[in-house]
C-alpha positions as CSV (number, residue, x, y, z in Angstrom):
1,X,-24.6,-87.8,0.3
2,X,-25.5,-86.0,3.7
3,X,-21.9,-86.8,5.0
4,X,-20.5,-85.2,2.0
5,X,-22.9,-82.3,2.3
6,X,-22.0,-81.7,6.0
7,X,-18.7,-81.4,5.5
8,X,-18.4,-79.1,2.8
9,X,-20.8,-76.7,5.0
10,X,-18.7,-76.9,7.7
11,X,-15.3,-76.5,5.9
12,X,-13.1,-74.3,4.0
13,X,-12.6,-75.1,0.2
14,X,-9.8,-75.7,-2.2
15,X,-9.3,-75.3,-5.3
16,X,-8.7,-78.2,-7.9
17,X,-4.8,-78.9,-9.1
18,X,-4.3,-79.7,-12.5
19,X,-1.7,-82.4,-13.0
20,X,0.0,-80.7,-16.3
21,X,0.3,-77.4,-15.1
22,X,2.1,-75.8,-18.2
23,X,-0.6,-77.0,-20.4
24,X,-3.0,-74.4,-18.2
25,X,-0.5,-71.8,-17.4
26,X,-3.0,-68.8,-17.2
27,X,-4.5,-71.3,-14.4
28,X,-0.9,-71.6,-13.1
29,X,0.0,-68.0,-13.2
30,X,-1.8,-65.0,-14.7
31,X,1.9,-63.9,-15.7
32,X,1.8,-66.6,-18.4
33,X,-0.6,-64.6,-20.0
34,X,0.5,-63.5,-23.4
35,X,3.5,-65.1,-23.1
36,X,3.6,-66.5,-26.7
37,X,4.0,-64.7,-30.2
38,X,0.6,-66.4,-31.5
39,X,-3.0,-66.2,-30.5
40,X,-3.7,-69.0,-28.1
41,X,-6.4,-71.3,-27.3
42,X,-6.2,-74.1,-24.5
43,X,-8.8,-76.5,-23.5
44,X,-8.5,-78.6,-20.2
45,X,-10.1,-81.5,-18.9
46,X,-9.6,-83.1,-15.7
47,X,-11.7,-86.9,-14.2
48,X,-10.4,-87.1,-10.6
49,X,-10.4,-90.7,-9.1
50,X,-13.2,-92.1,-11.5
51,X,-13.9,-95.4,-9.1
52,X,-15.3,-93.2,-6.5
53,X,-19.1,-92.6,-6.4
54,X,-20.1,-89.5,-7.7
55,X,-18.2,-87.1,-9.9
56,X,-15.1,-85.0,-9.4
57,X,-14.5,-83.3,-13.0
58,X,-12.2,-80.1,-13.9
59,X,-13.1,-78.0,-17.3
60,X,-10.6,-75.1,-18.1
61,X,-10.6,-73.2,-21.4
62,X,-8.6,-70.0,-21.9
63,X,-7.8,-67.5,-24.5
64,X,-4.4,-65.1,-24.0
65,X,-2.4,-63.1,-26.8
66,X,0.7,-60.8,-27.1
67,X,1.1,-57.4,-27.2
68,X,4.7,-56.9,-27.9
69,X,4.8,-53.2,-28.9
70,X,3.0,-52.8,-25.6
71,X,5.6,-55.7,-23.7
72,X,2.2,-56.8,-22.2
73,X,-0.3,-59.7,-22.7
74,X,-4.5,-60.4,-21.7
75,X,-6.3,-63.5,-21.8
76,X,-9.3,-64.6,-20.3
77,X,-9.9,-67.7,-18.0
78,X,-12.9,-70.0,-17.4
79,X,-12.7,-73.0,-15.3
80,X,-15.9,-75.4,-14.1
81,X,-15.3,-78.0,-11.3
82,X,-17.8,-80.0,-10.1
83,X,-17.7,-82.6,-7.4
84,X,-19.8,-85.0,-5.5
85,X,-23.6,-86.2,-5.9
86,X,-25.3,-82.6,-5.1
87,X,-23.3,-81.5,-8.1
88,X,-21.5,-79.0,-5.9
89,X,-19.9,-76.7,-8.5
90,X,-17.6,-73.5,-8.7
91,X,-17.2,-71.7,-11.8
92,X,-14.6,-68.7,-12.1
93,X,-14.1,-66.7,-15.1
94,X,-11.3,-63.9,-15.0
95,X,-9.8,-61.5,-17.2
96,X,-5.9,-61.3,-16.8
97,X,-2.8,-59.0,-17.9
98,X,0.7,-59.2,-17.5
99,X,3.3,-57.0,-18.2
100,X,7.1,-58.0,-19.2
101,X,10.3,-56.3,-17.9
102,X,13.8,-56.2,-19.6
103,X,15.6,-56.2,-16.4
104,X,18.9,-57.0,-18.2
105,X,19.9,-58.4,-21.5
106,X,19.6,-61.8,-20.3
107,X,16.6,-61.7,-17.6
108,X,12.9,-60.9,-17.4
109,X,10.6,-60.2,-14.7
110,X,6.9,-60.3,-15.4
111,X,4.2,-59.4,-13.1
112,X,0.9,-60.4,-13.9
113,X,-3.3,-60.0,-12.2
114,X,-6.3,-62.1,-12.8
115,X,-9.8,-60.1,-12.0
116,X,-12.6,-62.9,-11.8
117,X,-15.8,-63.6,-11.0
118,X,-16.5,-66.3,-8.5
119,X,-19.9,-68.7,-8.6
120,X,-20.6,-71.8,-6.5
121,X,-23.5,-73.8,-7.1
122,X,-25.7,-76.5,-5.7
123,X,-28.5,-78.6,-6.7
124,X,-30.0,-79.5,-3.5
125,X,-32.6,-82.2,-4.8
126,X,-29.5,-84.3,-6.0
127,X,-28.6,-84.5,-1.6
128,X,-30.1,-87.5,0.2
129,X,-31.2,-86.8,4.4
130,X,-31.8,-89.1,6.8
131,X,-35.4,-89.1,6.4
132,X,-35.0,-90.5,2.9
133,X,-33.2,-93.3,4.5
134,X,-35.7,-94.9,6.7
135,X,-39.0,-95.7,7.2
136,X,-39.8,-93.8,10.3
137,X,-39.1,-90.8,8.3
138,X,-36.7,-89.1,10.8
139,X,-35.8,-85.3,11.3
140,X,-32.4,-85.0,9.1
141,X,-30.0,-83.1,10.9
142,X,-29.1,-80.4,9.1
143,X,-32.0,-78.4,7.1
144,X,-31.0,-77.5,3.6
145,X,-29.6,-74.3,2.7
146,X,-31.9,-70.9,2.2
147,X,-29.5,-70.2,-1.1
148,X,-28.6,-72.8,-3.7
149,X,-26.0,-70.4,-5.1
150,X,-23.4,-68.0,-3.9
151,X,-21.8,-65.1,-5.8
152,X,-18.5,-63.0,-5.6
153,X,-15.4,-61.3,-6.8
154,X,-11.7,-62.3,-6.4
155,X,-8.2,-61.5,-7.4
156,X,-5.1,-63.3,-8.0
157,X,-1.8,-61.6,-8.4
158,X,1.5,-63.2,-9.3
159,X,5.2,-62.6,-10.9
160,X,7.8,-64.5,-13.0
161,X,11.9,-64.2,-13.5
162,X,13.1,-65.8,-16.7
163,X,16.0,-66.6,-18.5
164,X,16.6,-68.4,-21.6
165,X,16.9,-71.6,-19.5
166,X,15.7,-70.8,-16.2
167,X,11.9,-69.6,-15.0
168,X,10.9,-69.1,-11.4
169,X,7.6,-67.4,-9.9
170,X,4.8,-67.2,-7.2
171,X,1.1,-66.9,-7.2
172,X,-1.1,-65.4,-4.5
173,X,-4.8,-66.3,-5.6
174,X,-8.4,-66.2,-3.5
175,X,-6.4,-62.1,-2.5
176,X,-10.4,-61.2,-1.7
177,X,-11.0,-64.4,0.2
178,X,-14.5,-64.5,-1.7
179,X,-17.3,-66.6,0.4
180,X,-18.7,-70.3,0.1
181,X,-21.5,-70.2,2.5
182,X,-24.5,-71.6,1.4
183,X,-26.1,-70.3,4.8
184,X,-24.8,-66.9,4.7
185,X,-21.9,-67.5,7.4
186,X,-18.4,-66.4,7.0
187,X,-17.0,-69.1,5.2
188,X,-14.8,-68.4,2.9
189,X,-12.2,-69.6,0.1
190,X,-8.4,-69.2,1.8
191,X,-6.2,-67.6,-0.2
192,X,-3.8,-70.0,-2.3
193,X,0.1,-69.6,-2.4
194,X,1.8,-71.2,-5.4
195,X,5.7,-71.4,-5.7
196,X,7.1,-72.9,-9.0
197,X,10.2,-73.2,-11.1
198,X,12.6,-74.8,-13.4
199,X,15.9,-75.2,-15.6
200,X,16.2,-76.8,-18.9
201,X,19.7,-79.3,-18.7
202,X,20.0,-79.5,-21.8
203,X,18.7,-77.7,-25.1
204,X,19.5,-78.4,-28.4
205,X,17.9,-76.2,-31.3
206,X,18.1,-76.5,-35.0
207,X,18.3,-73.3,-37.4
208,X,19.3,-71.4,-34.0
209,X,15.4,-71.2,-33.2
210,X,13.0,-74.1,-33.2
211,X,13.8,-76.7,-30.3
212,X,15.1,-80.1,-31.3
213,X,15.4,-81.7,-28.0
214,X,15.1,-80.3,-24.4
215,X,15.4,-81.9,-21.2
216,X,13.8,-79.8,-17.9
217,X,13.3,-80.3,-14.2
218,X,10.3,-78.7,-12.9
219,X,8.8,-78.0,-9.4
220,X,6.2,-76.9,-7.9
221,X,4.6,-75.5,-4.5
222,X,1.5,-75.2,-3.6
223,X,0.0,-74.2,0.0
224,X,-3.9,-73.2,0.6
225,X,-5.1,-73.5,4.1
226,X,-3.8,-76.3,6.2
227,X,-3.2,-78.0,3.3
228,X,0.4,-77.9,1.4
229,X,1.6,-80.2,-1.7
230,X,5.3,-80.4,-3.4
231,X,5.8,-82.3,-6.7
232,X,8.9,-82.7,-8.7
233,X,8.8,-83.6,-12.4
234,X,11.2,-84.2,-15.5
235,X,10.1,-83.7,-19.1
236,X,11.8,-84.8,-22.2
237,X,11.4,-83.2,-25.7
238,X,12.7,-84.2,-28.5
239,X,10.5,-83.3,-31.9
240,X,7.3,-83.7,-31.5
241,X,7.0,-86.0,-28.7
242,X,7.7,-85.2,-25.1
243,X,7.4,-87.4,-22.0
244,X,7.0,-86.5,-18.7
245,X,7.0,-87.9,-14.9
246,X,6.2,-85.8,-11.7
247,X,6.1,-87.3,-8.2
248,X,3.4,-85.7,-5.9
249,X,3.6,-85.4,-2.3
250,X,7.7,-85.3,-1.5
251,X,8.2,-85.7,2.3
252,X,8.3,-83.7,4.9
253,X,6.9,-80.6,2.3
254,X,3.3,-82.5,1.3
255,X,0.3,-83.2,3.8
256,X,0.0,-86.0,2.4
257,X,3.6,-87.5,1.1
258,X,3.7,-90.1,-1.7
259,X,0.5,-89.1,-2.6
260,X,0.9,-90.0,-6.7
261,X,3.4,-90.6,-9.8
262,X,1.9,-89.1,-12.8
263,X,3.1,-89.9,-16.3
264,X,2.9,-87.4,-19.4
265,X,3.1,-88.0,-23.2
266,X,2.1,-85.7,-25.9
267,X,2.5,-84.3,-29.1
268,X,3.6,-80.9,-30.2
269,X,3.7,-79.3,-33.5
270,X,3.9,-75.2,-34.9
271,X,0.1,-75.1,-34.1
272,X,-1.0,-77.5,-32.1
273,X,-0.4,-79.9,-28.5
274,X,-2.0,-82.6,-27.2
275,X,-1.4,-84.2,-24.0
276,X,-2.7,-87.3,-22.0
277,X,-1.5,-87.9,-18.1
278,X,-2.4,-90.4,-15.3
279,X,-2.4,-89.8,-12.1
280,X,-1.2,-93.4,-10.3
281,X,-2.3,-93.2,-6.6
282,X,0.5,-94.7,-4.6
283,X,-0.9,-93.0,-1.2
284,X,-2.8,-95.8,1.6
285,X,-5.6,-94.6,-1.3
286,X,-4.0,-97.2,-3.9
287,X,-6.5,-99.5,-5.6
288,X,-9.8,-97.2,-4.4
289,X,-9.5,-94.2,-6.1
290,X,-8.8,-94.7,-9.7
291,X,-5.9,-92.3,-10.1
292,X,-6.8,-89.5,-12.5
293,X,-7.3,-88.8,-15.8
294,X,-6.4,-85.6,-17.6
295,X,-6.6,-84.2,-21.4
296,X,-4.9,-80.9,-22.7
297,X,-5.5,-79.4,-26.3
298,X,-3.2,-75.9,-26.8
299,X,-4.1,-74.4,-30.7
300,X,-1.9,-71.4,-31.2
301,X,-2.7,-69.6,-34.7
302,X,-0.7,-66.5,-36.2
303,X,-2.6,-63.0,-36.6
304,X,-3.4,-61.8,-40.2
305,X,-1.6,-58.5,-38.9
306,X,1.6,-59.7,-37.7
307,X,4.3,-58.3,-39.9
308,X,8.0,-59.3,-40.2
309,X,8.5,-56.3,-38.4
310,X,6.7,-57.0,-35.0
311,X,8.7,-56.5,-32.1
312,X,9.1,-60.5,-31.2
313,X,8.8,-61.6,-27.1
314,X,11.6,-63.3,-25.6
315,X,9.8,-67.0,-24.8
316,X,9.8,-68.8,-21.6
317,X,11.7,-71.9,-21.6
318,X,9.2,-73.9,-19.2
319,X,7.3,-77.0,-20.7
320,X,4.1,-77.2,-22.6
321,X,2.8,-79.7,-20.4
């Protein structure tokens, strides 16, 4: 629609916020990449509030693996959002590396960098004007753009402190502020700040490795332009199941407080996750929106080289979902 149209010409961007953010942690956090002792592969799918016209979908698939001999990791990260009835779209696909420090016996500090390429994309003959809404045929108000796609570079840079129980860390993304003007103006992506963190309560293990049961209280911070969001989520564990609950938008630290409760249930075994989450609007947006619908698939399969005498990484205990 022409309403939609004018304001994302006319505004800054954001980016799209996955709901189960440890099921995308290269999206979360280039520091997360390589931070398992398998190969992994995650897909990602997001439908934001289905009941309003037009679409708002979220792809993400990633690839990441460990070089412990190196105390480093890589992956690569491609995500596709697409919103509204022009089929606005922004695709960015980054290669990442993080690196792992032994600070002390108990504590890591990882640093991690995501190098991408940015696209946004538009299909103009999806846009209706005014002059394709009456008879008179009048003048529409804004002419349509001379480019239908913009292209650029951007960085993202981040770092994480670990324990066996505890994980903290920031993100900095959007570092080269790359630009979204269809009309060749100044507009630009503002760079995103992302604050996160956790504890486990209570862990209980069996054969001294494998998790049994785990209970963990997340949070996570997130600031980009005038815009800031705090959520605050439980998960429980217990083998293979694991539930979860966040609450988006806690007062006085959201733009928009009590914006959703989001529930999590999944599945996890040696190889594979899958997770399912809703997003329940309970914002002055209840009963129009639809909430939101999310699906996670994380396969992580061994190397034919890894030898029983690989130097083995010290894992993070945040959740899988």
């Amino acid at each position: 629609m022409l309403v939609g149209f004018l304001v994302l010409t006319d505004s800054f961007s954001q980016d799209p916020t996955f709901s189960q953010f440890y099921a995308n942690p290269l999206y979360l956090s280039p520091s997360f990449a390589g931070a398992t002792e398998q190969y992994r592969l995650g897909l990602n799918y997001r439908n934001q509030w289905p009941a309003v016209p037009g679409v708002f979908h979220t792809y993400s698939v990633s690839f990441d693996m460990a070089m412990p001999n190196f105390n480093s990791g890589v992956g690569v990260l491609a995500t596709y959002d697409v919103a509204g009835s022009g089929n606005l779209s922004t695709t960015n696909i980054g290669l990442l590396y993080s690196y792992d420090f032994n600070i002390t016996n108990d504590w890591h500090i990882r640093p991690g960098v995501n190098f991408k390429f940015y696209y946004l994309g538009l299909d103009i003959y999806e846009l209706v004007f005014n002059s394709q809404l009456t008879g008179s045929g009048t003048t529409p108000s804004i002419y349509p753009p001379p480019f239908e796609n913009v292209a650029d570079v951007d960085f993202a840079a981040s770092a994480l402190a670990y324990n066996d129980r505890i994980w903290a860390g920031f993100t900095l993304d959007h570092l080269l502020v790359p630009k979204t003007s269809f009309y060749g103006d100044d507009a630009t992506v503002p760079i995103k700040f992302n604050l996160y963190g956790g504890l486990q309560l209570y862990k209980k293990t069996r054969l001294r490795v494998k998790l049994k049961e785990v209970l963990s209280v997340a949070v996570n911070y997130q600031t980009q332009s005038k815009f800031h969001q705090t959520d605050i989520g439980l998960y429980y564990y217990r083998d293979p199941l694991i539930f979860g609950v966040w609450y988006r938008g806690i007062p006085f630290l959201t733009t928009q407080a009590g914006d959703a409760i989001i529930g999590l249930i999944g599945i996890k075994t040696s190889n594979l996750h899958i997770g399912y989450s809703y997003d329940f609007t309970v914002s002055n947006l209840i009963g129009n929106t639809g909430g939101a619908h999310e699906v996670s698939l994380v396969y992580e399969f061994t190397s034919f080289s890894i030898t029983p005498q690989r130097k083995r990484i010290r894992a993070i205990p945040c959740p899988e979902f």
